[in-house]
N, C-alpha and C positions, 0 to 999 in steps of 0.2 A: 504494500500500500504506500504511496508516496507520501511523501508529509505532509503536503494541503492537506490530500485529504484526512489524514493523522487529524489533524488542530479541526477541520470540521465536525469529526465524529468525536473528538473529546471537547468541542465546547459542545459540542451536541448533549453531551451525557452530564456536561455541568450545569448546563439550562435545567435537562431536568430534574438532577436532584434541587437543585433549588425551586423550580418554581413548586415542587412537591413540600419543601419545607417552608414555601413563602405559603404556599396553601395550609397546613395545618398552624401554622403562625397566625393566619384570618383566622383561620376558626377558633385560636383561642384567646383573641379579640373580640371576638361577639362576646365572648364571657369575663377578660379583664379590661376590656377597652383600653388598650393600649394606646391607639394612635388615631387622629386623624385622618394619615397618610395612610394606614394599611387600609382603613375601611374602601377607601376610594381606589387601591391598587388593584382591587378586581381584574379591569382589563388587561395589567401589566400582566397580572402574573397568566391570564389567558394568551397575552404574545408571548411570553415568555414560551409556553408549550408548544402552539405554533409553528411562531417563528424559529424563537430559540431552538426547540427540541427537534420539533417533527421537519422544518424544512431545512434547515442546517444539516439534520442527517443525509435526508435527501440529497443534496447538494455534493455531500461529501464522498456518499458511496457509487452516484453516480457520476462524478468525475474519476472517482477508480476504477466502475465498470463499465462504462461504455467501452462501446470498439475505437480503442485507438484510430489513430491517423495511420494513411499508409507507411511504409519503413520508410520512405523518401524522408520523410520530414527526420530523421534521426533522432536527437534524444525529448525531443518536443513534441513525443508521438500524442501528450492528452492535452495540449494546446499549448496558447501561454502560463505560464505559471505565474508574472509578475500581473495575468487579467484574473488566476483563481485565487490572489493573495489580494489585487483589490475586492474584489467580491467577500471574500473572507473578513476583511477590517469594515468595510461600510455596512457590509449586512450586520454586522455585531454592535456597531458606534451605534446607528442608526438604530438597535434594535433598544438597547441601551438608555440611550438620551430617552425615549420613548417611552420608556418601565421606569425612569425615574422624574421626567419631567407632568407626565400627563395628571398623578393624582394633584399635584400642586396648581394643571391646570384646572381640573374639575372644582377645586375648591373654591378659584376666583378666579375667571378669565384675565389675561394680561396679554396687550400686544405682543410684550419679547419672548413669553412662552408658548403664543400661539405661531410665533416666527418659528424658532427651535422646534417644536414636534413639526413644523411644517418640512423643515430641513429632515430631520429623523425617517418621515417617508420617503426623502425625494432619496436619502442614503440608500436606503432598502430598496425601494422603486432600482435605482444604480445597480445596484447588486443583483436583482433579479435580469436585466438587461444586461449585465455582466456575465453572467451565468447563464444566458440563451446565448451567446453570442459564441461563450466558451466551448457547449453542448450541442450546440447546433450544427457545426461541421462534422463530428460524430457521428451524427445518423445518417446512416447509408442504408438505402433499398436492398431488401431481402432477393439473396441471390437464386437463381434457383437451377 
């Protein structure tokens, strides 16, 4: 497995433990009311699973398993690696800014935080567009 995809599939599996321990962390907020911020993190820790977990793996095991590039291309047979390490930092910043800015937006809307989560998608939006761009040469018609 090459190392992108290494650091996808292990922040993959860090998203999830966490958003699983942000989740029993809510629930035991309903009964010590901890925080303002957790009540409202809801959504986050739902991207967190999502994004974080479920597409991040995605992302990570099919840049390891698709069908390579033909030999021609020699050691950049699963694209570029400096477009699946940008996809790798904006999908995460992006995902990030988003799981910690958005309950502080729900609480009281603000121009500059409705700026920043606006940025946080257009990260991820990148990322996703980064990662067709990557995959997208990969798929080659079944030969027969």
């Amino acid at each position: 497995m090459p190392p992108i995809a290494r650091s996808f599939v292990r922040a993959a599996f860090l998203y999830f433990v966490i958003a699983f321990l942000l989740g029993a962390l809510m629930s035991l907020d309903r009964w010590l009311n901890f925080s303002r911020w957790l009540k409202l993190a809801y959504l986050g820790q739902l991207h967190l699973l999502v994004v974080g977990w479920l597409t991040q793996l995605a992302i990570g095991v099919a840049y390891w398993m698709f069908p390579r590039l033909r030999k021609e291309q020699g050691p950049r047979r699963r694209g570029s690696e400096a477009l699946a390490w940008f996809v790798l930092v904006c999908l995460n910043v992006g995902l990030l800014l988003r799981f910690v800015l958005e309950p502080f937006y729900l609480m009281g809307p603000k121009p500059w935080l409705a700026a920043l989560l606006a940025l946080s998608g257009l990260l991820q939006a990148a990322a996703v567009v980064g990662f067709g761009l990557l995959i997208w040469v990969r798929i080659r018609p079944m030969e027969f």
